[in-house]
TORKOL-4160 file (C-alpha; in steps of 0.2 Angstrom, whole numbers, padded with zeros to 4 digits, m for minus):
266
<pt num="1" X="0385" Y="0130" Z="m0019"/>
<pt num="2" X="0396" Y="0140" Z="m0032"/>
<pt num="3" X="0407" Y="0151" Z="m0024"/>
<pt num="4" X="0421" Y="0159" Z="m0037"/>
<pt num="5" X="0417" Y="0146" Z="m0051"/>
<pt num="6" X="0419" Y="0132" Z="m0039"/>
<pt num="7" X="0408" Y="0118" Z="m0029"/>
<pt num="8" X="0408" Y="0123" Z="m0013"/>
<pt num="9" X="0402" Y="0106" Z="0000"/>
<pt num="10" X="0409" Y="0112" Z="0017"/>
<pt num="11" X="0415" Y="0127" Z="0024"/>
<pt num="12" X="0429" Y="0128" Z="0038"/>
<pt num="13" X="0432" Y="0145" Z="0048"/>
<pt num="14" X="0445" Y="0149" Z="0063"/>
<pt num="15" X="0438" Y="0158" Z="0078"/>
<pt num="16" X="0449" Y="0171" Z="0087"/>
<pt num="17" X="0450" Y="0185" Z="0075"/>
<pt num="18" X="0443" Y="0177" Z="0063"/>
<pt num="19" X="0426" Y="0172" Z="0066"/>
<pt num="20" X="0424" Y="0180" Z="0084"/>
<pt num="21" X="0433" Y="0197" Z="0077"/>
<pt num="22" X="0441" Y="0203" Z="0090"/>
<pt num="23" X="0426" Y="0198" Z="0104"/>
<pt num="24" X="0428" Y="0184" Z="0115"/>
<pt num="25" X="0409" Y="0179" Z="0111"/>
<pt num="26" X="0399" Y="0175" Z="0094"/>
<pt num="27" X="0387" Y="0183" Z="0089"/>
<pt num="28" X="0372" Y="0172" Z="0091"/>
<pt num="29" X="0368" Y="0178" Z="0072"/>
<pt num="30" X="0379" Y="0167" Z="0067"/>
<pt num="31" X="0370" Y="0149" Z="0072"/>
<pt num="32" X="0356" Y="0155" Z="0060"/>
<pt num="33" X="0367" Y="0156" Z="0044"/>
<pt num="34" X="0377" Y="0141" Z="0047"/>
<pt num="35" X="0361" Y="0131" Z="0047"/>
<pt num="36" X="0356" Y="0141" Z="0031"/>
<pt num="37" X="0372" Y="0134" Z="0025"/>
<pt num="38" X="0368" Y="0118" Z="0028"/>
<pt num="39" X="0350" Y="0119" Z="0017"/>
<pt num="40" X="0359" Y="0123" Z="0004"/>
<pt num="41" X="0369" Y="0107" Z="0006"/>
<pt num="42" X="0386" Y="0117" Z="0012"/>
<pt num="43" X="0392" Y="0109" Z="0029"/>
<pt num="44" X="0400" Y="0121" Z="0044"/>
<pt num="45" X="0417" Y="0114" Z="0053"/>
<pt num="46" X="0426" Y="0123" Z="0068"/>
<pt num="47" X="0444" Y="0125" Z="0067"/>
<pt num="48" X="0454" Y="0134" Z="0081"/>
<pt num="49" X="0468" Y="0134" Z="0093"/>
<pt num="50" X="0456" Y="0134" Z="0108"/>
<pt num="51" X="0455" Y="0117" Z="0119"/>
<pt num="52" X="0437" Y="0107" Z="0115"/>
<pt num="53" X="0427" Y="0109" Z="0129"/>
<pt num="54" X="0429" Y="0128" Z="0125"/>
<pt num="55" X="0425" Y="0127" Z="0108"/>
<pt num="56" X="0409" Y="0117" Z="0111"/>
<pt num="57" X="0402" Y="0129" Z="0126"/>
<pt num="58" X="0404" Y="0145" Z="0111"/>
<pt num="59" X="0395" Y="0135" Z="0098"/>
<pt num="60" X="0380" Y="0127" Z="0110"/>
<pt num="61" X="0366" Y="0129" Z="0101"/>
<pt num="62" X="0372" Y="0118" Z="0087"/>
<pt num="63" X="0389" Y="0109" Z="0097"/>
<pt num="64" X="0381" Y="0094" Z="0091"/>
<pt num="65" X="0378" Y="0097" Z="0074"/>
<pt num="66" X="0397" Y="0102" Z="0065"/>
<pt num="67" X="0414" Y="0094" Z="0069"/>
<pt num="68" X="0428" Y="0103" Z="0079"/>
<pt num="69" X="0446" Y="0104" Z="0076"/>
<pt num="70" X="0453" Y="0110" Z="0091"/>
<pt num="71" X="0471" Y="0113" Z="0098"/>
<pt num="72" X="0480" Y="0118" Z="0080"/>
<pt num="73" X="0474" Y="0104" Z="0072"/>
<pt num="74" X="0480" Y="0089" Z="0085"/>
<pt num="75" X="0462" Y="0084" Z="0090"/>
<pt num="76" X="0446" Y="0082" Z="0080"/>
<pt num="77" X="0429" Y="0079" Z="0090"/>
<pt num="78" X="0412" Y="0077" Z="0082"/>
<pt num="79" X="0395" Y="0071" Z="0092"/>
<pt num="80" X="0407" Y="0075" Z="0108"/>
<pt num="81" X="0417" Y="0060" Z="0103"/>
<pt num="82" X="0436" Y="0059" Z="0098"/>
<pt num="83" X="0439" Y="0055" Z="0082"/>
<pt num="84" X="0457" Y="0060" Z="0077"/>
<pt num="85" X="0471" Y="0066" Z="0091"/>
<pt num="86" X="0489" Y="0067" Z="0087"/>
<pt num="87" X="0500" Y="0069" Z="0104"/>
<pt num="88" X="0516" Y="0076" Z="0111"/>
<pt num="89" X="0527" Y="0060" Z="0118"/>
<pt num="90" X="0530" Y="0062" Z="0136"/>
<pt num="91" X="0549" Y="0067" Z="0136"/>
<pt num="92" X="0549" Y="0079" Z="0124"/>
<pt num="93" X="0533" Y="0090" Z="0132"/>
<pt num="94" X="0543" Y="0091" Z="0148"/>
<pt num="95" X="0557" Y="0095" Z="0140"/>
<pt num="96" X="0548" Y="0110" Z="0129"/>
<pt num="97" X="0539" Y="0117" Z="0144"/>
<pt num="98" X="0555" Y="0118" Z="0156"/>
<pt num="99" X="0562" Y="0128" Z="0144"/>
<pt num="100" X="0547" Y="0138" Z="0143"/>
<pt num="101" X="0547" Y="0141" Z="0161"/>
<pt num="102" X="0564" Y="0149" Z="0160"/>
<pt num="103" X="0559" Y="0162" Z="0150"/>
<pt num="104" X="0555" Y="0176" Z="0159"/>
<pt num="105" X="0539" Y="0187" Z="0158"/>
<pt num="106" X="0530" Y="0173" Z="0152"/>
<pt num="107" X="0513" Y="0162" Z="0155"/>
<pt num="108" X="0513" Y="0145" Z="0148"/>
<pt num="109" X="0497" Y="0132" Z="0147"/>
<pt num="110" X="0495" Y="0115" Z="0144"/>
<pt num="111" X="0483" Y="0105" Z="0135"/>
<pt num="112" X="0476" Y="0087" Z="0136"/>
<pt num="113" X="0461" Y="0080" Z="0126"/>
<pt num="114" X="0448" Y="0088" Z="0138"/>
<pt num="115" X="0459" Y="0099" Z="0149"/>
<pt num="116" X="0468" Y="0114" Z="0150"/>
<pt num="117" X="0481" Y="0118" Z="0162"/>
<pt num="118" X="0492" Y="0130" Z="0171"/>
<pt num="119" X="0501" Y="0132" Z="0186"/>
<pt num="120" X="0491" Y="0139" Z="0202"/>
<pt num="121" X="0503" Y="0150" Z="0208"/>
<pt num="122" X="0499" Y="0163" Z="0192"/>
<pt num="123" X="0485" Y="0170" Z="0199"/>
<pt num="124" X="0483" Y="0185" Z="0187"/>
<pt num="125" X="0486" Y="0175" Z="0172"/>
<pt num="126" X="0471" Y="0162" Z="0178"/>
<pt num="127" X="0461" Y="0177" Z="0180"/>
<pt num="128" X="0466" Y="0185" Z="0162"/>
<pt num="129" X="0463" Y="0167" Z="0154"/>
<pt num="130" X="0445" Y="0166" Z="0162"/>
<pt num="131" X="0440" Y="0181" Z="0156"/>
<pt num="132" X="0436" Y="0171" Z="0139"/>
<pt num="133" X="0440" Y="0153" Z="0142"/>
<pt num="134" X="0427" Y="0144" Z="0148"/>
<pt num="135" X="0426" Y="0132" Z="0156"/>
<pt num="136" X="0437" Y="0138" Z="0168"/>
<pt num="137" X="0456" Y="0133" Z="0167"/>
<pt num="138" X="0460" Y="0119" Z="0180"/>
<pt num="139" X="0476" Y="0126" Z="0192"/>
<pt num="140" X="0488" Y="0111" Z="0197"/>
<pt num="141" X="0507" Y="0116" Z="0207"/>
<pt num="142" X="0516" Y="0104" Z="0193"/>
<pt num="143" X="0516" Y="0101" Z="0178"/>
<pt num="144" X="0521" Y="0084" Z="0181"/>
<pt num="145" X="0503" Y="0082" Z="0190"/>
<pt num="146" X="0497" Y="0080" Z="0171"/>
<pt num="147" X="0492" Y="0060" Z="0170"/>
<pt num="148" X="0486" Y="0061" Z="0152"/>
<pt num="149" X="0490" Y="0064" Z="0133"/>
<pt num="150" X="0498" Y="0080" Z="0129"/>
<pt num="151" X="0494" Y="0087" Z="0113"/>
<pt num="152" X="0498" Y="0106" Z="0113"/>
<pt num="153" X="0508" Y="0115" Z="0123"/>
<pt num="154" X="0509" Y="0137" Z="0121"/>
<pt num="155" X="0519" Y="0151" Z="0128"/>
<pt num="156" X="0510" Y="0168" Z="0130"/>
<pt num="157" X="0519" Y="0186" Z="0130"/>
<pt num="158" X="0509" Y="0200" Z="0134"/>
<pt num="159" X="0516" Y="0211" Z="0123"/>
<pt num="160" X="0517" Y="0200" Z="0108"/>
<pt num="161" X="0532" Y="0188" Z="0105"/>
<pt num="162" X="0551" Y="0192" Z="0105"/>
<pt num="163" X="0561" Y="0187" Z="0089"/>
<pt num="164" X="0573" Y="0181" Z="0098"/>
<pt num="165" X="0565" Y="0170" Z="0110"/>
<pt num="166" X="0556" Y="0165" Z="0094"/>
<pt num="167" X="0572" Y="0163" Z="0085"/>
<pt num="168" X="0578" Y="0149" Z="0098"/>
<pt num="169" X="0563" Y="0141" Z="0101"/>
<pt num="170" X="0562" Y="0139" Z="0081"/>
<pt num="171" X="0579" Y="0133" Z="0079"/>
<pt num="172" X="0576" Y="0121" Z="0094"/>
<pt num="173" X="0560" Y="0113" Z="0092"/>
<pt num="174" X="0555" Y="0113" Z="0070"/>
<pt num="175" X="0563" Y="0097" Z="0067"/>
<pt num="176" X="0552" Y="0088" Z="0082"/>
<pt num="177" X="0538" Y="0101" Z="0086"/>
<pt num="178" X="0525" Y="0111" Z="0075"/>
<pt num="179" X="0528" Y="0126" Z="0082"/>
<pt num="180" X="0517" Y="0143" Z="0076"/>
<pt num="181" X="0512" Y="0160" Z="0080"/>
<pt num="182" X="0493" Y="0157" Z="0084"/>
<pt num="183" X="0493" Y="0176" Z="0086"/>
<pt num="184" X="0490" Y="0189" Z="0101"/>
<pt num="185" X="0506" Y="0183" Z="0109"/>
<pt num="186" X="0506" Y="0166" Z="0111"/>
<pt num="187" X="0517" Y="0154" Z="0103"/>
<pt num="188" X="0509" Y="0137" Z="0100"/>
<pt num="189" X="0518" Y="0118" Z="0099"/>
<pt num="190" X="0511" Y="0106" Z="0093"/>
<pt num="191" X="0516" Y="0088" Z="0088"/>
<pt num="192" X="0528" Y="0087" Z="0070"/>
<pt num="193" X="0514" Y="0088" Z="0057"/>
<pt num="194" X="0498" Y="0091" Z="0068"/>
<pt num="195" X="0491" Y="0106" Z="0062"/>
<pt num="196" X="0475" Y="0113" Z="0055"/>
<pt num="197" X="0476" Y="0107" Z="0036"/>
<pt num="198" X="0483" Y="0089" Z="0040"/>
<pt num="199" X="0467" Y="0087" Z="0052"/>
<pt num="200" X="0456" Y="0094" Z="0038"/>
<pt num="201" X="0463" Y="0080" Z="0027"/>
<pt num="202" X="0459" Y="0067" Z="0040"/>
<pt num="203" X="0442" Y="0074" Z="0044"/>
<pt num="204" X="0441" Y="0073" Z="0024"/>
<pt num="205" X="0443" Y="0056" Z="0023"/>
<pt num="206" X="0430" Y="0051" Z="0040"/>
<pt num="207" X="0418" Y="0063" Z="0034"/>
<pt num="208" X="0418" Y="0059" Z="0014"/>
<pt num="209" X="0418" Y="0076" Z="0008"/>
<pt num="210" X="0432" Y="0081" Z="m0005"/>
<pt num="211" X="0446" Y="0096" Z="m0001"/>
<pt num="212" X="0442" Y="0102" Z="m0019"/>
<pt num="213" X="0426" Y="0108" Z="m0012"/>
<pt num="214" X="0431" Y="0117" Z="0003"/>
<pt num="215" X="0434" Y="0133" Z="0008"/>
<pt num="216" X="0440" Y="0143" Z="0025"/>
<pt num="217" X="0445" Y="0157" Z="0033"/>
<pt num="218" X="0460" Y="0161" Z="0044"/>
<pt num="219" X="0470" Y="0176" Z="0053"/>
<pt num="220" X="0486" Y="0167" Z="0060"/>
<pt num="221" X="0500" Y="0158" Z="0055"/>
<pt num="222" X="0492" Y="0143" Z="0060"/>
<pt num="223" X="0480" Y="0144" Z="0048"/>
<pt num="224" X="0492" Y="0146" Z="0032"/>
<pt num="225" X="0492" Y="0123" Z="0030"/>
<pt num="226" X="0472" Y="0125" Z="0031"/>
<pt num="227" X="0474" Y="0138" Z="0018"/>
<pt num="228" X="0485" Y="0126" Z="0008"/>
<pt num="229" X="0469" Y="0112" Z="0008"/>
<pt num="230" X="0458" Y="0123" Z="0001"/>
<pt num="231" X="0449" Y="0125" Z="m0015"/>
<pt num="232" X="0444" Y="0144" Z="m0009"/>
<pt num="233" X="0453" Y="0154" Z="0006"/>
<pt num="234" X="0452" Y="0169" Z="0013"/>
<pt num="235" X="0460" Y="0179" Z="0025"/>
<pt num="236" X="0453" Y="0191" Z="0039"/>
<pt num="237" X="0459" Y="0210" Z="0031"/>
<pt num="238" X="0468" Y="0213" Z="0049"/>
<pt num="239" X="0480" Y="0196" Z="0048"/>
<pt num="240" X="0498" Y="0200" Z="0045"/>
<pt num="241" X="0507" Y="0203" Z="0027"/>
<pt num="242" X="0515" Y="0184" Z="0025"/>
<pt num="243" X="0496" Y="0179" Z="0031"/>
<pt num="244" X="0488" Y="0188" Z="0018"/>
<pt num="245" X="0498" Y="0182" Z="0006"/>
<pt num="246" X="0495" Y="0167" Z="0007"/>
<pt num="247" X="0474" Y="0167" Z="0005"/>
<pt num="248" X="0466" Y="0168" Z="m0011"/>
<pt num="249" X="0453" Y="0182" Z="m0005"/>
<pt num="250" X="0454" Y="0193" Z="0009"/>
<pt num="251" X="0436" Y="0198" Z="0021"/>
<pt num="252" X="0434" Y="0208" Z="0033"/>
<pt num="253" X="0417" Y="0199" Z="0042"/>
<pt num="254" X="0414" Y="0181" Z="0041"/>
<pt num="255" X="0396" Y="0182" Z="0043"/>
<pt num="256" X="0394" Y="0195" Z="0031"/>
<pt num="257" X="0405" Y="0187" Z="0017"/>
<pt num="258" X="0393" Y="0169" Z="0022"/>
<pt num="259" X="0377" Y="0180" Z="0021"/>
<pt num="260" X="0384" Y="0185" Z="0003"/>
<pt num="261" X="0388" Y="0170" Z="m0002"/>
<pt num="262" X="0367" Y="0164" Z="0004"/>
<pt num="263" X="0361" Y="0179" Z="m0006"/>
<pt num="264" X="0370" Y="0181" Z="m0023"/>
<pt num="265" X="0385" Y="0168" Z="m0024"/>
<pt num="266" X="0401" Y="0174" Z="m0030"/>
């Protein structure tokens, strides 16, 4: 498909603000275009900070039909198999996510390949997180109860994140950590170099399809490397200035600017 003067093969879209808006659910509309997409020989790839089995349960009635790239780019699963995960080593998760837990007025999760954790004891949070995470976060007392891989680990602030706790986290962690804004408050680490555009280059290179006939949308900061690996990109008109920048085209509905691309091509 042509899509401003250039073969378009696959198309890759986030999902909090991005595709979902600012909903919690998608709109069931959606499942209908991406298979129109896919007629016109234009393939559909999920690309979000959310933890896989989350991803999955949103897009059910075709979770078996496109690939996800979950957790900031640390995890790719397609047909409900793994086929790319790049984890945190042991030491260095517990030594991020004590220093998260002294930070006051702050939750903090944990995710393995097909789990997502917190601590019991934060009860309103669990609640908070359930209201659009499903399935259900799982409650354990310790950290140190996690037996598997670690591959993102985030720090939420209710009323969005501090510079200075950001400041130090930065200066601490960017030589060993990925660490982003995956907006709405929460600070995201991932391992160094896990992030959404290196995980579309490896999905590139399973897959067969060429970056040079790609194109995506994105909201966050941690979207700006998927930006980078795109022929086309586009930015949801509420991302924040250095977001923006950063995008070839700005939308402000990703089904509408889809269902415009079915109809007339740009």
């Amino acid at each position: 498909m042509q899509i401003h003067g250039k073969e378009i093969t696959t198309i890759i879209s986030d999902l909090d603000g991005t595709l979902l808006g600012q909903g919690t659910e998608l709109d069931a509309n959606i499942f209908p275009v991406i298979r129109q997409l896919r007629e016109r020989g234009v393939s559909f790839v999920a690309a979000s900070g959310r933890q896989y089995k989350n991803m999955r349960l949103l897009f059910e009635p075709i979770m078996d039909e496109i690939p996800f790239i979950c957790e900031n780019g640390s995890l790719i699963v397609e047909h409900d198999k793994t086929i790319y995960a790049k984890n945190i080593p042991r030491d260095l998760s517990f030594e991020l996510i004590d220093d998260l837990l002294k930070i006051p007025d702050t939750e903090t999760i944990v995710s393995s390949e097909r789990n997502l954790y917190t601590l019991a004891a934060r009860k309103k949070f669990i609640a908070h997180l359930n209201g659009f995470l499903k399935p259900e976060i799982s409650m354990i007392e310790d950290y140190c109860m996690i037996t598997g891989d670690i591959n993102k680990i985030s720090i939420w602030w209710a009323g969005g994140i501090p510079e200075k706790e950001a400041v130090w986290l930065h200066e601490k962690y960017d030589g060993r950590l990925q660490v982003v804004d995956g907006g709405n408050g929460w600070l995201d680490f991932t391992m160094k170099g896990a992030n959404k555009g290196a995980a579309l280059r490896e999905l590139a290179a399973v897959e067969g399809f060429s970056l040079a006939e790609t194109l995506c949308f994105g909201d966050s900061e941690n979207d700006i490397a998927m930006f980078h690996e795109c022929a086309v990109s586009y930015a949801m008109e509420t991302a924040k200035p250095h977001v923006l920048e950063q995008a070839d085209y700005v939308c402000s509905d990703v089904r509408e600017t889809l269902l415009g691309f079915l109809g007339t091509g740009l």
